[in-house]
C-alpha positions as a printed Julia matrix, in Angstrom:
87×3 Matrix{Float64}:
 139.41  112.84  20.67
 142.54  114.25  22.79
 142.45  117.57  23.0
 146.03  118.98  23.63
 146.44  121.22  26.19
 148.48  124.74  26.28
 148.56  127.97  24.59
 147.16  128.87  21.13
 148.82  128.42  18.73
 151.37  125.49  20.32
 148.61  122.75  19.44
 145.65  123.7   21.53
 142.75  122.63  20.39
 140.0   125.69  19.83
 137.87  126.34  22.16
 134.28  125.6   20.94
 130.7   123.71  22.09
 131.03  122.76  25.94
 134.76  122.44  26.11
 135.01  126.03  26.1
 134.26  126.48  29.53
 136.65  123.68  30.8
 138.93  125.37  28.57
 138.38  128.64  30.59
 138.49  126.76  33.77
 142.12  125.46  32.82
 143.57  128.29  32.46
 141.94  130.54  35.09
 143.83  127.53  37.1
 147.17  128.3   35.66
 147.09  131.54  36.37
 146.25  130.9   39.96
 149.35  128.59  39.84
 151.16  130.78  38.34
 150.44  133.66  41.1
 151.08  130.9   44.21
 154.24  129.69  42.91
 155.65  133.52  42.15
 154.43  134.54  45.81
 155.05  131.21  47.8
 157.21  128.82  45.68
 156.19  125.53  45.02
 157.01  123.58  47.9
 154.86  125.93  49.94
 152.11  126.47  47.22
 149.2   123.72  47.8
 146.49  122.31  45.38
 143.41  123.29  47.34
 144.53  127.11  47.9
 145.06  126.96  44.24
 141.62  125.53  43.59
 140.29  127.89  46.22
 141.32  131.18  44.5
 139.99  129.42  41.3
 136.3   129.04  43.38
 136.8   125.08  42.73
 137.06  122.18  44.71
 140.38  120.4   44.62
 139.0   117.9   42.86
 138.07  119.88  40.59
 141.22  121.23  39.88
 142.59  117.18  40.29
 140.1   116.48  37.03
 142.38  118.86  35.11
 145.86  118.21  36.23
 146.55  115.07  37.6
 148.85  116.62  40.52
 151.09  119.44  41.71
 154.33  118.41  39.79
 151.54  118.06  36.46
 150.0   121.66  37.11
 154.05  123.1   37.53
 155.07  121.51  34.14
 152.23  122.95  32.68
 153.03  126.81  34.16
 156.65  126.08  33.02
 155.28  125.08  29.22
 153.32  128.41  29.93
 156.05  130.4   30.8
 158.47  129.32  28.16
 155.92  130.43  25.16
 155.97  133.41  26.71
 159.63  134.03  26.45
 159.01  133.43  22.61
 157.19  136.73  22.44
 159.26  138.76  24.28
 161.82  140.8   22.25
């Protein structure tokens, strides 16, 4: 089973059994990636700060996104649902 990734409501699966804390995981990493990439940009943001701040190995944070570019299309998919909401 693929489970699609993003916010509820766009498709995302519901969190339940033990995906719920990779699902958890996932997006305490967005937010991280979200905070390095407002404060440093991407080109100076790195994958294993990220998954530092997270408290997870880059590895870790590789088994989620597959690499930087990945983890930024995924914060802009992030942002642009948020836009939706905003009146």
């Amino acid at each position: 089973m693929v489970r699609k990734r993003g916010p509820e409501g766009a498709g995302r699966a519901v969190a339940r059994g033990t995906y719920a804390a990779g699902d958890e995981r996932w997006s305490r990493i967005l937010d991280a990636a979200v905070a390095h990439f407002a404060q440093r940009g991407f080109d100076a943001s790195s994958l294993a700060r990220i998954a530092k701040d997270v408290g997870i190995t880059q590895g870790g944070l590789l088994h989620h996104f597959r690499s930087r570019e990945d983890l930024l299309v995924e914060v802009l998919e992030r942002m642009e649902v948020a836009s939706r909401f905003v009146v």
